[in-house]
ZAMARGU-4260 file (C-alpha; in steps of 0.2 Angstrom, whole numbers, plus 5000, padded with zeros to 4 digits):
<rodrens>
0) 5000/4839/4965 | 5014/4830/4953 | 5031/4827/4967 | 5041/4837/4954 | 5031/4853/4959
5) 5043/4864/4971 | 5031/4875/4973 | 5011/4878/4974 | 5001/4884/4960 | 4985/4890/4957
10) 4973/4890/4943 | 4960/4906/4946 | 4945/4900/4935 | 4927/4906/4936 | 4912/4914/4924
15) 4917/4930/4912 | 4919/4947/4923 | 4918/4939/4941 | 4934/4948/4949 | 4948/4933/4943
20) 4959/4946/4936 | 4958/4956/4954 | 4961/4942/4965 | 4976/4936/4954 | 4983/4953/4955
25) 4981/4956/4973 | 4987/4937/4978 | 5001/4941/4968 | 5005/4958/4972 | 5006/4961/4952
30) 4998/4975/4947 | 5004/4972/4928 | 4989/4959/4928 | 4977/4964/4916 | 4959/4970/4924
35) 4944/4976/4913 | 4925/4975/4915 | 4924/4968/4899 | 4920/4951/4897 | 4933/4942/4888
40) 4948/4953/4894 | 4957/4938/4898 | 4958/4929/4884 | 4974/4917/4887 | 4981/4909/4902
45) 4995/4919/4911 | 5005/4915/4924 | 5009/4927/4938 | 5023/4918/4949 | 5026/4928/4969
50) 5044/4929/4969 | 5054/4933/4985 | 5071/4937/4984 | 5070/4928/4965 | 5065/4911/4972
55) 5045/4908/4968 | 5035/4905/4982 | 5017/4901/4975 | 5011/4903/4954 | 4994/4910/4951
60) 4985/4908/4931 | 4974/4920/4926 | 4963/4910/4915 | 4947/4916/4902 | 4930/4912/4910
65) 4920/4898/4905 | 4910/4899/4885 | 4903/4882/4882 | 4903/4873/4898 | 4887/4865/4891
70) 4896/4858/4877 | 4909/4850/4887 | 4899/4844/4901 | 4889/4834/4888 | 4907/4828/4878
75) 4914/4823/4895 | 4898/4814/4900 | 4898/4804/4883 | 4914/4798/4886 | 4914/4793/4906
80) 4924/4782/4913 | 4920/4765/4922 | 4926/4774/4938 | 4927/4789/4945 | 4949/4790/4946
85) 4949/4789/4925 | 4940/4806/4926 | 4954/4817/4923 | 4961/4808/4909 | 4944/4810/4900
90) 4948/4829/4903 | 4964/4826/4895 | 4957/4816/4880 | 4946/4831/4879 | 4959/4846/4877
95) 4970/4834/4869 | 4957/4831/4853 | 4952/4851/4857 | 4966/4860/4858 | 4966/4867/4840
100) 4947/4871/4838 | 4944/4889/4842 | 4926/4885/4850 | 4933/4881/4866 | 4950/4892/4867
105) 4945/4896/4884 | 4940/4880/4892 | 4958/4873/4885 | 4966/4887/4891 | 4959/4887/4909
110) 4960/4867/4911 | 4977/4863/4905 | 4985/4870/4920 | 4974/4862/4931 | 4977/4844/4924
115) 4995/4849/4923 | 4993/4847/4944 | 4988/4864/4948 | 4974/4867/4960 | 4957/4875/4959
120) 4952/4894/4964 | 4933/4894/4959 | 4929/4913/4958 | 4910/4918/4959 | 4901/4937/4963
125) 4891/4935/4977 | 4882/4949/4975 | 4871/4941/4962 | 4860/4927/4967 | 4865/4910/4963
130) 4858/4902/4947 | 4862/4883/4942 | 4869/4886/4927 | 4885/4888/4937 | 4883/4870/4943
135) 4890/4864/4926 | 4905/4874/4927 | 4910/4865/4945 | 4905/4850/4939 | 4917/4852/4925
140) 4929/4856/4936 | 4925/4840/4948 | 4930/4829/4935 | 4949/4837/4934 | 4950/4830/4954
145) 4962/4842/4961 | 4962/4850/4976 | 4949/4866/4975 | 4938/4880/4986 | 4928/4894/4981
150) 4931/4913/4984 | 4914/4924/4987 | 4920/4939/4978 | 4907/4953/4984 | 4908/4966/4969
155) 4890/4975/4968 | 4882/4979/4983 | 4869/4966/4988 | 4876/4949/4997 | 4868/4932/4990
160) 4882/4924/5001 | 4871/4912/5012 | 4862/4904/4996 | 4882/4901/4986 | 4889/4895/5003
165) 4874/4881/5004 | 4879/4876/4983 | 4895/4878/4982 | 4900/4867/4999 | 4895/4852/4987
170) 4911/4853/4977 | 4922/4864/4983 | 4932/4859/5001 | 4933/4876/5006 | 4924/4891/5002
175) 4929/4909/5008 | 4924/4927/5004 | 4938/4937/5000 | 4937/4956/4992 | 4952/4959/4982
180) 4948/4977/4982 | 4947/4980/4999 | 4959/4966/5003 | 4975/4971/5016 | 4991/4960/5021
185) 4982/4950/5034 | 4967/4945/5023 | 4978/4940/5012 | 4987/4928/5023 | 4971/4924/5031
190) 4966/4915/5014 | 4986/4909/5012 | 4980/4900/5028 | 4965/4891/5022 | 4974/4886/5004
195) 4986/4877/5015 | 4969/4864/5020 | 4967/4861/5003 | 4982/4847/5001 | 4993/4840/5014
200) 5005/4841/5002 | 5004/4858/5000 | 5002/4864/5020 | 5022/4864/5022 | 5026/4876/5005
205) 5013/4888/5009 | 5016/4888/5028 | 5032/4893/5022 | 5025/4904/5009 | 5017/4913/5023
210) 5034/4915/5033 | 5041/4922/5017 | 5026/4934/5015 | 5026/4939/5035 | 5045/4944/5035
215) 5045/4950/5017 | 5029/4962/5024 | 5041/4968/5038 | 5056/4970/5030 | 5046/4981/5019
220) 5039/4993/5034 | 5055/4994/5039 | 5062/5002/5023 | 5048/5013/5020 | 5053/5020/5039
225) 5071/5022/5034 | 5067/5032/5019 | 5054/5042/5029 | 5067/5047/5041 | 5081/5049/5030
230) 5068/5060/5020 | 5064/5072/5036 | 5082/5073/5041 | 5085/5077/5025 | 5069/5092/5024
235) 5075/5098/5041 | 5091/5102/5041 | 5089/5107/5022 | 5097/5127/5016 | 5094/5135/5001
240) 5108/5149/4996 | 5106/5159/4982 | 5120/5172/4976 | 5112/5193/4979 | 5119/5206/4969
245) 5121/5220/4982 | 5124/5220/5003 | 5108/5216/5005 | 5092/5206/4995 | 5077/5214/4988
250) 5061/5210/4992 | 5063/5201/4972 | 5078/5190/4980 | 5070/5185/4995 | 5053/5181/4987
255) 5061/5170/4974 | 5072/5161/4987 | 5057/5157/4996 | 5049/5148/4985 | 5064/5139/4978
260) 5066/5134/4996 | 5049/5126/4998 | 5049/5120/4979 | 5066/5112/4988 | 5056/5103/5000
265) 5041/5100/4991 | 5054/5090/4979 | 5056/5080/4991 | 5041/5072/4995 | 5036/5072/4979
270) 5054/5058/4980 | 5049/5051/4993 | 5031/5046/4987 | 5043/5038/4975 | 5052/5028/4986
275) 5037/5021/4995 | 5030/5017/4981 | 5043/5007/4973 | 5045/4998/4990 | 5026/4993/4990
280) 5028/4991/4972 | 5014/5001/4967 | 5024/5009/4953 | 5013/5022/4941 | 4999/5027/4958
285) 4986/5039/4947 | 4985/5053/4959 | 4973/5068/4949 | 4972/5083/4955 | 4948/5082/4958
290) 4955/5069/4973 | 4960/5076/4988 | 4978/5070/4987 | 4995/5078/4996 | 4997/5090/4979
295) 4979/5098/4987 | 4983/5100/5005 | 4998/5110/5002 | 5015/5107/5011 | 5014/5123/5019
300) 4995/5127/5020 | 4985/5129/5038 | 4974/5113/5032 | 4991/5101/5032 | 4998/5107/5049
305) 4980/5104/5057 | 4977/5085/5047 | 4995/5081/5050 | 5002/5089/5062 | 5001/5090/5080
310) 4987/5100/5090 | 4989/5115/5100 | 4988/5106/5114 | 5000/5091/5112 | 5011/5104/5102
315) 5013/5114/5119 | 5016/5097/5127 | 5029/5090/5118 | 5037/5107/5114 | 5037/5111/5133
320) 5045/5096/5140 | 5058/5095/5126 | 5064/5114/5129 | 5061/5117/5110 | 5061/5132/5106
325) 5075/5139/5118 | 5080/5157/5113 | 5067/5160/5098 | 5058/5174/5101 | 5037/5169/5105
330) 5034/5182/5086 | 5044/5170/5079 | 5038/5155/5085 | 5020/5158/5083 | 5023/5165/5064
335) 5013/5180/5069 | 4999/5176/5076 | 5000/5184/5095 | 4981/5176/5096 | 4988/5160/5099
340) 4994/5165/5116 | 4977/5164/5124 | 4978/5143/5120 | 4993/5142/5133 | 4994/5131/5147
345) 5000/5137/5162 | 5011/5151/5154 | 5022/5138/5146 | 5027/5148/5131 | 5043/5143/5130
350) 5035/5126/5124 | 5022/5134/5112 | 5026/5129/5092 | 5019/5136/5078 | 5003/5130/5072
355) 5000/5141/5056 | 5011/5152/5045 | 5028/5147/5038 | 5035/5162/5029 | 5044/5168/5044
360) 5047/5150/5052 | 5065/5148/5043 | 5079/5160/5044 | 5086/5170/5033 | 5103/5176/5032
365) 5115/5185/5021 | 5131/5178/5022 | 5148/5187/5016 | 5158/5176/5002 | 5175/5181/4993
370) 5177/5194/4983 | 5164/5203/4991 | 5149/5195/4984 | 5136/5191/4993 | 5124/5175/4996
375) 5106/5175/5005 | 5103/5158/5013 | 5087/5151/5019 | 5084/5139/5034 | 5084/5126/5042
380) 5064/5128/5046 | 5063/5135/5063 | 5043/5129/5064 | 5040/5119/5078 | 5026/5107/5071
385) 5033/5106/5053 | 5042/5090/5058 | 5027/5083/5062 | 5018/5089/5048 | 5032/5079/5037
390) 5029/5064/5049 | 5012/5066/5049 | 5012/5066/5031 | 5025/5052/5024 | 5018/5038/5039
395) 4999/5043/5030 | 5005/5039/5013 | 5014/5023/5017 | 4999/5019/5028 | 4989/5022/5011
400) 5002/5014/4998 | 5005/4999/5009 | 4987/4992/5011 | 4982/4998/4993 | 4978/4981/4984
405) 4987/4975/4968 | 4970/4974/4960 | 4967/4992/4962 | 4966/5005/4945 | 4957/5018/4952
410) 4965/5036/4957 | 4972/5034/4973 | 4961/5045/4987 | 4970/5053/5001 | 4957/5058/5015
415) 4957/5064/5031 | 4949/5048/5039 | 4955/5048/5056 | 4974/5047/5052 | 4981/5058/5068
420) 4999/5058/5072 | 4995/5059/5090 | 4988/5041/5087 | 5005/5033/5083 | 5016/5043/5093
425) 5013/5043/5113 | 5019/5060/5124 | 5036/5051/5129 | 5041/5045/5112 | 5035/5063/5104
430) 5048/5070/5117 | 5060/5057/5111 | 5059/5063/5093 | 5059/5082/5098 | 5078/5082/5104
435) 5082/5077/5086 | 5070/5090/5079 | 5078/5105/5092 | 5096/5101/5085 | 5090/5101/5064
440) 5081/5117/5070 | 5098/5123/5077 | 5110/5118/5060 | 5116/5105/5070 | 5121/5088/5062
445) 5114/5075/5070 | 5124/5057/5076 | 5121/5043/5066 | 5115/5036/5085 | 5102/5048/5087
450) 5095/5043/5071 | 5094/5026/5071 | 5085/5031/5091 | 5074/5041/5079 | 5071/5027/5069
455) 5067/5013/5080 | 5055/5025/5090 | 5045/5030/5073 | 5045/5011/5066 | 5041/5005/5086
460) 5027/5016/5084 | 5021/5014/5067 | 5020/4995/5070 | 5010/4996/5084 | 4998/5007/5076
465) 4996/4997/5059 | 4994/4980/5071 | 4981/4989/5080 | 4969/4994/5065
</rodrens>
């Protein structure tokens, strides 16, 4: 690599349709990168620079798939050098003489940033047996001389991996399978890790590319649990008024206030998907309605409380050794449902929170104003388990957005795969976070210290789950 190179850079080159686009787009963390199963979808070299803070830490090239390797092989084989060190120049002669014939568009396109100093990322689908026509492609790509290694790109379902490990260890110093699909934050630095063997050159700037990445990667947890937080203060200690006509509401008034006080809520999740978003930049997620996404497991339905909430059992736990529910009465609590009783443990009602329900779960008030009008005002939600249900909720969709790959276009799944609050959050922390939870339930404003304790304990928690999977 030329001394006047601050930075390392990468040329992605490969065969038509073998997954350069998706590992571009995933090492860049760019999903702008254009991805199509057509061959030929990349038709000029593009660069995709991985900017931190403005400053580039390594450049990638999307670059067209090899046409008429044949062609070149044979031109470059007519014209070789006395030694093996002139190689490169016969590559340059080649584009040089080339560049304005249309035949080999592609091959210019993909070699010119590689004679230009940047190094080689041979790109092969190992799911399909290995044939010797690719042979002429590394070969080609021998003569440029730069530092290279091969990625094992699995995208059917068989694995020819053995066979193109045993080839493609004869001309490339490294070879490593990487999914760009399937790839999350430690995969990635994994291969950032082997680049760094590539060229003692290079080892420092990406060693430091992979500080940059590490903290960067932090940074970002740490927003998305800032805005998760701000977001359930925000939903908790939440009241909807609406202005009534006479001393008391109708059945109408409160029916519509209702739902404009959920629609409230649901608002802001829908904001807060947002946010997330924006911080993993994953701008534009298609989320359809077929998937089973948030939008299908409603805020307020039965199915949310039991996937994101807390259990019964660890409900009355946490409930219980936090004096949650205080003076509410038990109908109240339990939304209704006297049935529930029979799950207590040891008579500890007074730690019992609502597991289904949330109609009757927020008060409702009618409130005297001047003049003698009157207003109707709805919460705080007095539901025990809907802050964890929030929790539950948000930290499941950061967990998704933030080890969704760049590469990705497809609709954004949310399942119930084994995402359970009681996973992140230990008894004593879940404690913690009740005292909070008990004084939104009471209209009480909280201290900025007690949310910044709520904080830390969610992001303490959080980490140690996501560094655990």
């Amino acid at each position: 690599m030329s001394n006047t190179i601050e930075y390392p850079k990468f040329a992605v080159v490969g065969h038509p349709n073998k997954g350069k686009s998706s590992i571009v787009s995933a090492l860049s963390h760019d999903s702008s990168v254009q991805i199509g199963d057509t061959p030929g979808t990349t038709q000029v070299k593009r660069s995709f620079p991985l900017k931190v803070d403005n400053k580039i830490v390594y450049e990638l090239f999307d670059t067209p798939g090899f046409q008429r390797a044949r062609q070149i092989l044979a031109w470059l084989n007519e014209h070789k050098p006395s030694s093996a060190d002139k190689r490169v120049d016969v590559v340059k002669a080649f584009i040089a003489e080339h560049r304005e014939n249309p035949r080999f568009r592609d091959e210019i396109e993909l070699l010119e940033p590689i004679v230009e100093g940047a190094g080689i990322i041979y790109v092969v689908d190992a799911s399909k047996p290995y044939g010797p026509e690719y042979e002429i492609e590394m070969e080609i790509l021998r003569w440029c001389g730069q530092p290279s290694m091969a990625i094992l790109n699995l995208i059917g379902d068989e694995d020819y991996r053995e066979e193109w490990k045993r080839a493609l260890g004869q001309y490339f110093r490294l070879v490593r399978t990487f999914n760009p699909m399937r790839a999350k934050f430690n995969d990635h630095i994994e291969l950032l890790e082997a680049m760094a063997h590539l060229n003692e050159e290079w080892t420092k700037s990406i060693k430091v590319a992979i500080d940059v990445l590490k903290k960067l990667h932090r940074q970002k947890i740490e927003q998305t649990i800032d805005v998760v937080v701000d977001y359930i203060i925000k939903s908790l200690s939440f009241v909807y008024k609406q202005k009534i006509k006479n001393k008391d509401a109708t059945t109408e008034e409160k029916e519509r206030a209702k739902e404009r006080y959920k629609a409230q809520l649901i608002k802001n999740e829908k904001q807060l998907e947002r946010e997330i978003e924006s911080i993993w930049q994953h701008l534009g997620v298609k989320k359809e309605k077929e998937d089973l996404a948030l939008d299908n497991i409603g805020l307020f339905s039965k199915q949310s409380a039991s996937i994101f909430g807390l259990s019964q059992k660890e409900l009355i736990v946490t409930g219980a050794s936090a004096g949650a529910i205080g003076g509410l009465g038990i109908d109240l609590a339990l939304g209704g449902g006297t049935m529930f009783l029979a799950s207590l443990i040891g008579g500890a009602v007074g730690g019992v929170g609502a597991m289904m329900g949330f109609d009757n779960l927020y008060e409702m008030r009618v409130m005297g104003q001047k003049f003698g009008k009157k207003e109707l005002s709805i919460g705080p939600m007095k539901n025990i388990n809907f802050p964890y249900i929030l929790l539950g909720r948000s930290l499941y969709y950061a967990y998704m957005i933030s080890n969704r790959s760049h590469a990705k276009r497809d609709t954004l799944e949310l399942k119930d795969d084994g995402f359970l609050l009681e996973d992140i959050f230990d008894a004593e922390s879940r404690k913690k976070l009740e005292k909070l939870h008990t004084k939104l339930r009471a209209g009480d404003n909280p201290t900025d210290s007690m949310v910044e304790e709520y904080k830390d304990i969610v992001l303490k928690n959080y980490l140690a789950f996501v560094e655990a999977d």
